[in-house]
PLY file of the C-alpha trace (Angstrom):
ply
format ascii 1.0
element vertex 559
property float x
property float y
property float z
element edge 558
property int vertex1
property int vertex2
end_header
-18.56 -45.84 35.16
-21.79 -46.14 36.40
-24.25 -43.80 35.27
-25.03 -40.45 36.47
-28.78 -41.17 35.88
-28.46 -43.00 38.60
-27.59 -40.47 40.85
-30.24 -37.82 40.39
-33.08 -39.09 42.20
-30.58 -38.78 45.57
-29.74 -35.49 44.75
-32.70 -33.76 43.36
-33.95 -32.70 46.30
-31.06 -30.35 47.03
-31.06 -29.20 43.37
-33.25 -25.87 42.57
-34.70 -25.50 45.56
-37.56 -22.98 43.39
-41.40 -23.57 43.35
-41.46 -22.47 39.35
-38.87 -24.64 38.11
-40.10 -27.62 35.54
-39.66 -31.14 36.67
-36.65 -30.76 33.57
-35.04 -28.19 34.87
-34.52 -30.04 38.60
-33.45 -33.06 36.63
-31.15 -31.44 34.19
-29.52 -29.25 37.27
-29.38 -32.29 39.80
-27.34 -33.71 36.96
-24.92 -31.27 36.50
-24.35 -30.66 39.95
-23.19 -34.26 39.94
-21.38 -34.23 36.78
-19.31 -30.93 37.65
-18.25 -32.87 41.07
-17.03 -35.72 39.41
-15.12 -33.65 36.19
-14.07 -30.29 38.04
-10.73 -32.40 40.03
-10.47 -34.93 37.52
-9.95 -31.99 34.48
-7.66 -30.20 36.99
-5.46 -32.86 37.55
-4.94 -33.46 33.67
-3.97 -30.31 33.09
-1.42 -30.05 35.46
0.02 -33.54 34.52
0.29 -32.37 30.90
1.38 -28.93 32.06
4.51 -30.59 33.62
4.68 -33.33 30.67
4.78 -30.24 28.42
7.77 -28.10 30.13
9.33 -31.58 30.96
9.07 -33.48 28.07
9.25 -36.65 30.13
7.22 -39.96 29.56
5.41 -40.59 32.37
3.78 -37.67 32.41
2.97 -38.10 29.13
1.41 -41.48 29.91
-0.33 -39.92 33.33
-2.07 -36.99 31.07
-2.65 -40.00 28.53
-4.45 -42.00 31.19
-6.43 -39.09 32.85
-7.94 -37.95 29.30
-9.03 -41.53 28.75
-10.63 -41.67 32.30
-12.04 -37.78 31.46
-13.38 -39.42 28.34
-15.41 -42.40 29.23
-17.44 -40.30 31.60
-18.73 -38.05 28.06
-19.14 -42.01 26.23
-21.90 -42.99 28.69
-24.70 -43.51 26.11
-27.71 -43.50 28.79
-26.48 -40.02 30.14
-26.20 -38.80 26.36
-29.65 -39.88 25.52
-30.73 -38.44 28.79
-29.64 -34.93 27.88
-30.73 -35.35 24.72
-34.53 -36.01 26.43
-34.34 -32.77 28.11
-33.15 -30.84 25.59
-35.96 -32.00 23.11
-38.03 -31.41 25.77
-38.63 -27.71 25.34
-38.78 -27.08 29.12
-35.41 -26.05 30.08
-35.72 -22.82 29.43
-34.13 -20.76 32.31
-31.29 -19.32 30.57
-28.14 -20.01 32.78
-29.11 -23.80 33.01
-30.03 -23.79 29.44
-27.18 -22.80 28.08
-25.40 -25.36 30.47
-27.36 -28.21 29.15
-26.67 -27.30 25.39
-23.33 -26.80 26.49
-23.05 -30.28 27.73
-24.68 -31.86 25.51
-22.57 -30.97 23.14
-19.48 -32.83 24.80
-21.36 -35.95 25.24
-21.97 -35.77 21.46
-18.18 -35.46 20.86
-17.58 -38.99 22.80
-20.81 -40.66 21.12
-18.29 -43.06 19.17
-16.85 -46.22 19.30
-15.10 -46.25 22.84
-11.68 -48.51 21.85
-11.70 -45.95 18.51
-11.43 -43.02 21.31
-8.99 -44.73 23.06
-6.98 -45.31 20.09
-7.13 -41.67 19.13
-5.70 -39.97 22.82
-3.20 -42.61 22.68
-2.01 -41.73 19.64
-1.93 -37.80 19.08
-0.83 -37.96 22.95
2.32 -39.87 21.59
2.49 -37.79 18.15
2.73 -34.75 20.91
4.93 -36.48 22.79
7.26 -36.92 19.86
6.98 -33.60 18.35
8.09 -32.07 21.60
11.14 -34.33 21.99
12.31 -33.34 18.35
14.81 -31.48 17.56
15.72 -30.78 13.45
19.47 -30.82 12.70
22.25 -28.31 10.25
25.11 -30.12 9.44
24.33 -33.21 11.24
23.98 -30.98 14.52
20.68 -31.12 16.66
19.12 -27.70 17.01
16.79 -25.79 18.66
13.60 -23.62 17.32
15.24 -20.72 19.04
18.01 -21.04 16.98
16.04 -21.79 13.73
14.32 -18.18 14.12
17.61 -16.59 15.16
19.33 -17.76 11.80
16.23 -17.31 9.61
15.56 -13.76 11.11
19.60 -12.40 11.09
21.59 -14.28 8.24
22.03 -13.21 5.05
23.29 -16.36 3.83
20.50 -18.36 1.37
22.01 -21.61 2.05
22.43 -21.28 6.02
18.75 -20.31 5.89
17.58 -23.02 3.60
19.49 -25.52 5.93
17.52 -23.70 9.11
14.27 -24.33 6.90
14.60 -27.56 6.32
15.71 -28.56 9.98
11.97 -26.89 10.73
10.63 -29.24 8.84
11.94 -32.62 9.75
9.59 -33.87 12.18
6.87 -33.23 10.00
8.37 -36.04 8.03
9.09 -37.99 11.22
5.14 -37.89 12.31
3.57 -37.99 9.26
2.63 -41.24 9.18
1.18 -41.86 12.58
-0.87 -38.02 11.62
-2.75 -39.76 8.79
-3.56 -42.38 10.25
-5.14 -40.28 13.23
-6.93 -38.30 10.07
-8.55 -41.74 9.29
-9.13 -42.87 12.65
-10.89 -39.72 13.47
-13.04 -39.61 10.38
-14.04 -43.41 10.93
-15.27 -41.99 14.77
-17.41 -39.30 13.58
-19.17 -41.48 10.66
-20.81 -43.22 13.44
-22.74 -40.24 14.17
-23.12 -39.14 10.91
-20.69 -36.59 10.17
-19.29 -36.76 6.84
-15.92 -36.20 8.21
-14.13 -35.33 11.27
-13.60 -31.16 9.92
-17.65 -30.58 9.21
-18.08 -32.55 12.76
-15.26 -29.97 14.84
-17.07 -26.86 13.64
-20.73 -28.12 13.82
-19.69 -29.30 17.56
-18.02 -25.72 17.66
-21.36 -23.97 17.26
-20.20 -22.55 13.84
-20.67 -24.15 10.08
-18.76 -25.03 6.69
-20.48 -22.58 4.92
-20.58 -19.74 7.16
-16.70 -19.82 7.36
-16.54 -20.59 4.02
-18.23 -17.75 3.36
-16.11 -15.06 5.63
-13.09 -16.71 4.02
-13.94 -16.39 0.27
-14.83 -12.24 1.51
-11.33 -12.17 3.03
-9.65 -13.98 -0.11
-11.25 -10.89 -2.21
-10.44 -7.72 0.17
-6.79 -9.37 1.05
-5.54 -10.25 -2.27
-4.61 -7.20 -3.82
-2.88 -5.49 -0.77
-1.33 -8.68 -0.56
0.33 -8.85 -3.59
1.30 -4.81 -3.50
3.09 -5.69 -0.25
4.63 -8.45 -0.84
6.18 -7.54 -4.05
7.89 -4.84 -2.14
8.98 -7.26 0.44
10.24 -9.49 -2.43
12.39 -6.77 -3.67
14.09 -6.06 -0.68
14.55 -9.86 0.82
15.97 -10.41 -3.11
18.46 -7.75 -2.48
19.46 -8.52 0.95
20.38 -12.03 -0.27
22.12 -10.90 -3.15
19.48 -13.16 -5.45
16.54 -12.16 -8.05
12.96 -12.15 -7.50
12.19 -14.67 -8.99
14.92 -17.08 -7.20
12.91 -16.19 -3.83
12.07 -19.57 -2.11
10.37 -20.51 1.41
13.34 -20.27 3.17
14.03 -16.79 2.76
10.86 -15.27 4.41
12.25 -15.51 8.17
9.37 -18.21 9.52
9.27 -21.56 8.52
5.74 -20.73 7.11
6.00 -16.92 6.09
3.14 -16.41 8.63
4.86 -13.45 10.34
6.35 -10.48 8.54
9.84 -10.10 8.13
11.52 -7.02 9.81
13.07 -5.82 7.00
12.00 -2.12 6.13
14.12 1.06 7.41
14.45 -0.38 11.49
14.24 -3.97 12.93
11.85 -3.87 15.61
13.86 -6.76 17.51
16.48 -3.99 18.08
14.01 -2.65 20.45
13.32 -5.52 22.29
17.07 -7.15 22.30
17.60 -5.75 26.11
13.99 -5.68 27.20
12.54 -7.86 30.08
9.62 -9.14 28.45
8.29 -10.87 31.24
8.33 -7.26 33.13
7.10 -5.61 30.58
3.61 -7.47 30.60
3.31 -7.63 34.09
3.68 -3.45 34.05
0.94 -2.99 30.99
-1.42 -5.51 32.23
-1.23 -4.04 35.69
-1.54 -0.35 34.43
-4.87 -1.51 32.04
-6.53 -2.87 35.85
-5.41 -6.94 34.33
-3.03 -7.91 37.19
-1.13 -10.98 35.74
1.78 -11.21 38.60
0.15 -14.64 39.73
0.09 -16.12 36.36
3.54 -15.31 35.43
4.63 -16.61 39.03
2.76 -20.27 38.27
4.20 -20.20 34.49
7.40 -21.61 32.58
8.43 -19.07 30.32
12.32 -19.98 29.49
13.59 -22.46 26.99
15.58 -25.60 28.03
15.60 -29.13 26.82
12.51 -31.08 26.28
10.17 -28.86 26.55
7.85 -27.57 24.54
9.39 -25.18 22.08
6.43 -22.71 21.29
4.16 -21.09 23.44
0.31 -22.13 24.86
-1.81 -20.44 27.94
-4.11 -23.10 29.81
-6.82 -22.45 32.21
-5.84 -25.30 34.64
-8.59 -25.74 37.17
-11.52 -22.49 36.56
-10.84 -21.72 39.76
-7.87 -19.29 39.08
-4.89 -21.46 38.16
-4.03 -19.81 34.95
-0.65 -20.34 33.60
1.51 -20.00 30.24
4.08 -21.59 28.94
6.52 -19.59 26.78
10.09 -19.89 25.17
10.91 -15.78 25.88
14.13 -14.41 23.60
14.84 -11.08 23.20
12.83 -9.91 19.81
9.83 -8.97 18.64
8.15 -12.08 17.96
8.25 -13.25 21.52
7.13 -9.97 22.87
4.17 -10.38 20.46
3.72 -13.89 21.79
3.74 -13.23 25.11
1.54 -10.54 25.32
-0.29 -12.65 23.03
-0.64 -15.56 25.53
-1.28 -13.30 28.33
-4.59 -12.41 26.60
-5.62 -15.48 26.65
-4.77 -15.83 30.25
-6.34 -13.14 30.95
-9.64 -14.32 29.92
-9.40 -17.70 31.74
-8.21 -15.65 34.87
-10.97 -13.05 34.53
-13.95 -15.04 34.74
-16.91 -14.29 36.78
-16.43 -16.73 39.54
-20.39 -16.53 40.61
-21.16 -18.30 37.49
-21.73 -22.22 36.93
-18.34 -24.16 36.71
-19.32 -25.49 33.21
-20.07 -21.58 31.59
-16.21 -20.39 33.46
-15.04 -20.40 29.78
-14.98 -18.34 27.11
-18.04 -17.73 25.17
-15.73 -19.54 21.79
-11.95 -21.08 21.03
-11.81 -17.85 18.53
-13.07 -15.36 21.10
-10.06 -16.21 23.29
-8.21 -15.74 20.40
-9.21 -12.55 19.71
-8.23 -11.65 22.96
-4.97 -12.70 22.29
-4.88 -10.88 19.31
-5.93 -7.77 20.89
-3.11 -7.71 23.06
-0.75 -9.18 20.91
-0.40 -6.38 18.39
0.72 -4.14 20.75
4.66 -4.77 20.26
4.13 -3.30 16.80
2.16 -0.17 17.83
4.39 2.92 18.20
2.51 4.33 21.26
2.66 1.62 23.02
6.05 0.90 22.25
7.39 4.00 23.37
5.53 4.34 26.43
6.03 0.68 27.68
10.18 1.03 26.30
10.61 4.44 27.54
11.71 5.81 24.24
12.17 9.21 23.08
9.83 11.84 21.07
12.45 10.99 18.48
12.55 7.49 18.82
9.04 7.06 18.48
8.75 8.85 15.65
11.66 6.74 14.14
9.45 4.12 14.67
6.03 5.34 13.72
7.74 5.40 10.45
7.42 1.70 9.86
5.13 0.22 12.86
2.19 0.42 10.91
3.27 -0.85 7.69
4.80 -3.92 9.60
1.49 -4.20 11.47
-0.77 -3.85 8.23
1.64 -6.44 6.52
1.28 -8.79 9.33
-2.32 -8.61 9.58
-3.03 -9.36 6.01
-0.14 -12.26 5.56
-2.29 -13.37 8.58
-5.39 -13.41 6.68
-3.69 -15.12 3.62
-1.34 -17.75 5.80
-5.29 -19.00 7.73
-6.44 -19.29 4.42
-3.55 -22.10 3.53
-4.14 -23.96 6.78
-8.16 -23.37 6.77
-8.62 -24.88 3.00
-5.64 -27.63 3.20
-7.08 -28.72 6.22
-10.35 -29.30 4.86
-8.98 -30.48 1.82
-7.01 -33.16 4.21
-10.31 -34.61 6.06
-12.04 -34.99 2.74
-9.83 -37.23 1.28
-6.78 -38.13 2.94
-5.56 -40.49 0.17
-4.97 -37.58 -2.07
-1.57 -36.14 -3.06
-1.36 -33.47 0.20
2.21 -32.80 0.05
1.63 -31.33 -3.90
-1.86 -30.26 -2.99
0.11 -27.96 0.24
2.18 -26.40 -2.34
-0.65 -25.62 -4.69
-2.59 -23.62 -1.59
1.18 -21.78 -0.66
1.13 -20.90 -4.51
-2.69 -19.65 -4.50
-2.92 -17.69 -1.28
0.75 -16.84 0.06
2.16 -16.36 -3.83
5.38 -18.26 -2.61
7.21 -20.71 -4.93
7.49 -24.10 -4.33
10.91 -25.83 -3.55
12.11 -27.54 -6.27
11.95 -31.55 -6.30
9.94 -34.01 -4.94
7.52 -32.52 -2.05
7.83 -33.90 0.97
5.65 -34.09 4.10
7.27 -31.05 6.05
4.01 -29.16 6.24
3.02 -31.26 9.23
5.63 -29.73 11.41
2.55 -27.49 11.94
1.29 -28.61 15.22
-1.58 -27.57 15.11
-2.50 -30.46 12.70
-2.13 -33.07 15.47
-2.78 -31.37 18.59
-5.05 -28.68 17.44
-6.95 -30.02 14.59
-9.47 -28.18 12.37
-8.61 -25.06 14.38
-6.42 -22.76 12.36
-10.01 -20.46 10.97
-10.26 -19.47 14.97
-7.06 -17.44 14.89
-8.30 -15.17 11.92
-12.22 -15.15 13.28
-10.15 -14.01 16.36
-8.21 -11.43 14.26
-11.65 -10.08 13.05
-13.15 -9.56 16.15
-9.82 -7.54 17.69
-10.61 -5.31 15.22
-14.44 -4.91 16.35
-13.35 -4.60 19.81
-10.67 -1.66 18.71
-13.40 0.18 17.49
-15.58 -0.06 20.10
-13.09 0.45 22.28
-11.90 3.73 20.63
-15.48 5.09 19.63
-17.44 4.00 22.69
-15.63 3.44 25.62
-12.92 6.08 25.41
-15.20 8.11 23.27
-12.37 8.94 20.87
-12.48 10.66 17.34
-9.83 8.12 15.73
-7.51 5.58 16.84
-4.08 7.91 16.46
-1.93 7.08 19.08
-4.00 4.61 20.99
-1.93 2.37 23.11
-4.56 1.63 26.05
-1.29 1.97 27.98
-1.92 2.87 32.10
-6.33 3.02 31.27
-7.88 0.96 33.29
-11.46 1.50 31.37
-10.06 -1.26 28.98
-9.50 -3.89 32.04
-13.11 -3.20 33.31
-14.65 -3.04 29.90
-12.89 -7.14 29.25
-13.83 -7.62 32.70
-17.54 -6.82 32.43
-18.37 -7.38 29.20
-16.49 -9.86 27.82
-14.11 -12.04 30.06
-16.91 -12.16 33.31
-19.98 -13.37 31.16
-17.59 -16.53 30.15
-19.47 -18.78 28.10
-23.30 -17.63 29.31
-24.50 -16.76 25.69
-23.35 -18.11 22.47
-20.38 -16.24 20.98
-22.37 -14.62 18.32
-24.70 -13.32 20.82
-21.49 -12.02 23.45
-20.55 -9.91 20.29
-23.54 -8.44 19.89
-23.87 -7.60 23.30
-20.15 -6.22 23.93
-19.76 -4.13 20.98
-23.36 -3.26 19.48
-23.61 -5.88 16.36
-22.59 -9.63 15.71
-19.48 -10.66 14.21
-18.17 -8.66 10.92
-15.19 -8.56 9.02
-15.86 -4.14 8.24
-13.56 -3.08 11.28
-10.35 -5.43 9.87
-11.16 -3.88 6.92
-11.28 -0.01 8.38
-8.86 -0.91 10.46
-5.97 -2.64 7.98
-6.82 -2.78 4.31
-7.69 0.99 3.79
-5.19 2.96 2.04
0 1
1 2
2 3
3 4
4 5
5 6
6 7
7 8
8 9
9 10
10 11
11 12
12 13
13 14
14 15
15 16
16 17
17 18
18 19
19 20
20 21
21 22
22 23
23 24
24 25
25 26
26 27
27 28
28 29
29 30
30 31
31 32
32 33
33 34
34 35
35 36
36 37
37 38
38 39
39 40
40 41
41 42
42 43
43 44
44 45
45 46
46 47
47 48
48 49
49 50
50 51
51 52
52 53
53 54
54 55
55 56
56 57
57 58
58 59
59 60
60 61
61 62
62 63
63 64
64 65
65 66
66 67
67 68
68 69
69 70
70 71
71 72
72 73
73 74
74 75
75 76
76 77
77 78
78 79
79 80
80 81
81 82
82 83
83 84
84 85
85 86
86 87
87 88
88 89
89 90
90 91
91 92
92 93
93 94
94 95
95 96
96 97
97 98
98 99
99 100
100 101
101 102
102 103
103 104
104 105
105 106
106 107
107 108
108 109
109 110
110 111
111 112
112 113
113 114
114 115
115 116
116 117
117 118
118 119
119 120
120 121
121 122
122 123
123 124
124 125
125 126
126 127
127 128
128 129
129 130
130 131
131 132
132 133
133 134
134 135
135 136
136 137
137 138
138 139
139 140
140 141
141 142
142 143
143 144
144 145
145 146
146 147
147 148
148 149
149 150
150 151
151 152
152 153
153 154
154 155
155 156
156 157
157 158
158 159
159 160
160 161
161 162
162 163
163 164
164 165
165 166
166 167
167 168
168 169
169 170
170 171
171 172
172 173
173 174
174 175
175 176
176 177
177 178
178 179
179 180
180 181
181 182
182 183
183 184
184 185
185 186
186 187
187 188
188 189
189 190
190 191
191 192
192 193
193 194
194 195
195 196
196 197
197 198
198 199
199 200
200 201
201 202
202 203
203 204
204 205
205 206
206 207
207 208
208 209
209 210
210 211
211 212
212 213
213 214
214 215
215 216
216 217
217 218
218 219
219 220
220 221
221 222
222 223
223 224
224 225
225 226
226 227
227 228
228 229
229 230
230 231
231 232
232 233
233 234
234 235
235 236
236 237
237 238
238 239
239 240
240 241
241 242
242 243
243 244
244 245
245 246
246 247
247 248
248 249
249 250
250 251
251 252
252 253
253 254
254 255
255 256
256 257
257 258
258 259
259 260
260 261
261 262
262 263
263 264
264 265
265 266
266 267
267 268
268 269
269 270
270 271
271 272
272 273
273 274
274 275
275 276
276 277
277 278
278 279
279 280
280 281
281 282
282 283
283 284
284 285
285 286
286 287
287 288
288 289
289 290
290 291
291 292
292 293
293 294
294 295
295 296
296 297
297 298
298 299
299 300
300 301
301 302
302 303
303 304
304 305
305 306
306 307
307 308
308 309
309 310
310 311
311 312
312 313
313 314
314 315
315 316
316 317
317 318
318 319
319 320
320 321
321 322
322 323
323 324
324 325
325 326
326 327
327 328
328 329
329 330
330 331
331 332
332 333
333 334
334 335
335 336
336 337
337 338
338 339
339 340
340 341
341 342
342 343
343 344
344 345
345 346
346 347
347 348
348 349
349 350
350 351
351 352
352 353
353 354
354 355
355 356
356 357
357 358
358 359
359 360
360 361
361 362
362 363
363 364
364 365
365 366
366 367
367 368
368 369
369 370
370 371
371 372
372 373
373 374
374 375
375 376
376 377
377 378
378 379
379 380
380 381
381 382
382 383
383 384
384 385
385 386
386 387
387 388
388 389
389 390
390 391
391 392
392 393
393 394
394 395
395 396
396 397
397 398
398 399
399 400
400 401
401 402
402 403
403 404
404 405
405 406
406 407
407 408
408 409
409 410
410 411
411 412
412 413
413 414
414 415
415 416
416 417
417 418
418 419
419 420
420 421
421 422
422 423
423 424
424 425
425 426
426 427
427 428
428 429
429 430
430 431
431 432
432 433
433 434
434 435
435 436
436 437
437 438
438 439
439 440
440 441
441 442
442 443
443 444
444 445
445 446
446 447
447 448
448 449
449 450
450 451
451 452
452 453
453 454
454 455
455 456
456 457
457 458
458 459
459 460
460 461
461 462
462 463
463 464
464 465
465 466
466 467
467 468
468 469
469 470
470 471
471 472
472 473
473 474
474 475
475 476
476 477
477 478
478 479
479 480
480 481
481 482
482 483
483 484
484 485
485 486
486 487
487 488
488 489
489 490
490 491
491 492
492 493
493 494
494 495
495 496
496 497
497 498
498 499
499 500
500 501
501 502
502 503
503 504
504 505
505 506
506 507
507 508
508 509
509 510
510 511
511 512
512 513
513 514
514 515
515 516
516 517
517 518
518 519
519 520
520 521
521 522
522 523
523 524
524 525
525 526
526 527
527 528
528 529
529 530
530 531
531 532
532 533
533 534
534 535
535 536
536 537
537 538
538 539
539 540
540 541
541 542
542 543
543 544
544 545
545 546
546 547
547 548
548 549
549 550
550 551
551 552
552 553
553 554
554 555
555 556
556 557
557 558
């Protein structure tokens, strides 16, 4: 593609039309103006091809989305462009702030394509076909092909240890099935990044992420120490009951029995099951009436989204900004329980950020400030379908009702939120562990990290590769810390939220249900700003202090 260097004398002219701007700043803005013509259709028209590809499952979209990512890409592998970015940044005289945090911004994704262009290639081609795979999949019981719905339904309602050990293992076959083709990606990816001096392809992601190792590293190893002793307390009590249910001992517990194929959501197990709540619900309705009532209108989302389960699609749930321009969509799998009311008000946080974007701001800052600060948006929202208030003003229940359910609501939303914090931990550290030296014995070294952090036993036998039935490992690589940075900053939020903006002496029956002060205060503060300052910075600025783990702590580990 010829090179937009080329094109900024011609368009210079028309490009900061101010007598104080440096000579940098009308070069570095006549080149995004041309660079955000060029990328703004072309990214919109990926999206939507693997949007269909995705609720499809069919292989020419697939090889359409494959093709528009490659043509996306070699316009971020120009090397003249790169090194001309890199000139003005070094410069020191782009300093107006919008168009500086545009250049670093960009710069950034022209350092993520400054590899070996036939290496790149190689890599979309093949995670697009690992995707394409996984999403095609289906595990089988009893030499019967099965569906993920059905995997949670038997997991989450049988009683029987072998029908949910047979449920287990049908989650994990494609693991096996991609494994393969996933380290060699591993390798391929690390062999990219060495030629820009990245000791592997994890260090590069968060570096390029605007985060570090050792600062994660760091928040982790604080989590590991405030989580682990709750942890264990809760989960020995869960172990009691699960061993009774099953008619087993403790100690005979095994993966299988903790009703997710990774024990990375709590089991509803203690005096109610909060799916009984949600068995007759319309979940779909339900969001549209809280976000509405909170001043978040989602009606045009859910009207552009796929939100049912049938075959080939994908069979878990993702929100995608398709265009910046206000094509927002998800794409869920809704059944009637708790864990899809969670996830859909989950993805409809993120949505809601994409959607909510201050449309007077540059094209390339209509984003959120971070991956994890969408996240915590989700997250936000998300634990709503396990907070009493909520539920019993959204599900019209009774005084007595609620207080049936107040009974357990928190301690299944505690639980959840420190298994969270343990189950990142796994991913977080195995991942690592994986782009260091993907040679090594991973499927023992998985089972070591279940053992350390999750204090689940092993299968016996031989391990196999069924840990990379986690997706995220192929399609959203080096990721997984994002979801609990996310978690932490919820809990910020909360408490700003509770002390500040509703003014509030404590959080007892919060539900933000029907106040529209929480819709203007995302609006204003968080989702409008986009990706203007860097994350730490939007923190700061949205709830009085940068990023801390003390409000998860407040808000979930004290007794």
């Amino acid at each position: 593609m010829k090179s937009l260097l080329m094109c900024i004398l011609t368009i210079v002219a028309i490009s900061l039309q101010t007598g104080c701007a440096t000579n940098e700043e009308k070069q570095t803005q006549a080149f995004i103006d041309r660079h955000v013509r060029i990328v703004d259709p072309l990214r919109a028209r990926a999206n939507r091809t693997m949007y269909t590809a995705e609720i499809t499952g069919e292989k020419q979209h697939f090889q359409e989305f494959k093709k528009l990512r490659l043509e996306i890409n070699e316009i971020y592998t120009n090397s003249s462009d790169f090194q001309f970015l890199k000139s003005m940044k070094d410069s020191g005289n782009v300093n107006t702030p919008r168009l500086a945090r545009q250049l670093d911004k960009l710069y950034l994704a022209y350092l993520n394509s400054q590899m070996d262009p036939q290496l790149l290639k190689d890599i979309i081609e093949l995670s697009t076909s690992i995707t394409e795979r996984y999403n095609k999949y289906r595990g089988r019981i009893d030499g019967k092909e099965t569906t993920m719905t059905e995997i949670y339904r038997i997991m989450t309602t049988s009683k029987n240890s072998e029908e949910h050990k047979k449920a287990w293992l049908a989650s994990k076959e494609v693991g096996n099935a991609v494994i393969g083709d996933y380290l060699k990606l591993v390798k391929m990816r690390n062999k990219a990044v060495a030629k820009i001096d990245y000791e592997n392809f994890h260090t590069y992601s968060l570096a390029t992420g605007e985060q570090s190792v050792e600062d994660v590293d760091r928040i982790f190893e604080e989590l590991d120490k405030l989580t682990a002793a709750p942890f264990a307390k809760l989960k020995n009590q869960l172990d009691n009951i699960l061993a009774k249910d099953y008619g087993i001992t403790v100690d005979q517990l095994r993966p299988w029995h903790y009703h997710d194929p990774f024990f990375q959501r709590t089991p509803l197990v203690y005096e109610l099951n909060l799916d009984d709540y949600y068995a007759k619900q319309d979940i779909a309705q339900i969001c549209i009436d809280y976000f509405a009532g909170v001043g978040l209108p989602i009606e045009d989302i859910m009207a552009r989204s796929d939100l049912y389960d049938k075959p080939g699609k994908n069979p878990h749930a993702f929100a995608e900004d398709i265009d910046r321009h206000g094509d927002v969509r998800v794409l869920c799998n809704i059944a009637g329980d708790e864990r899809w009311m969670e996830t859909t008000l989950h993805e409809l946080g993120h949505a809601v950020y994409f959607k909510y974007h201050d449309p007077s701001e540059p094209w390339l800052l209509r984003q959120p400030a971070h991956a994890f600060t969408t996240e915590a948006a989700a997250m936000f929202f998300g634990r709503l379908s396990r907070d009493a208030s909520w539920m019993q003003q959204m599900l019209s229940l009774s005084d007595a009702r609620r207080d049936e359910v107040e009974k357990v609501t928190f301690k299944y939303l505690q639980f959840q939120q420190i298994l969270f914090a343990r189950w990142a931990m796994v991913m977080y550290n195995f991942e690592k562990a994986v782009y260091a030296n993907p040679d090594q014995d991973l499927n023992t070294l998985w089972w070591d990290m279940v053992e350390k952090y999750q204090f689940v036993k092993r299968p016996e036998g031989k391990p196999d590769a069924g840990w990379a039935s986690k997706l995220h490992f192929t399609v959203a690589s080096c990721y997984y810390h994002n979801y609990m940075l996310g978690e932490l900053l919820a809990s910020q939020w909360h408490n700003h939220l509770v002390n500040n903006t509703l003014k509030l002496q404590s959080d007892d029956d919060v539900s933000y249900v029907g106040d529209k002060r929480i819709g203007k205060y995302f609006r204003d503060e968080v989702f409008g700003p986009g990706d203007r300052w860097h994350w730490n910075e939007m923190i700061r600025r949205s709830t009085g202090e940068k990023l801390t783990p003390k409000y998860f702590a407040d808000q979930f580990l004290s007794e």
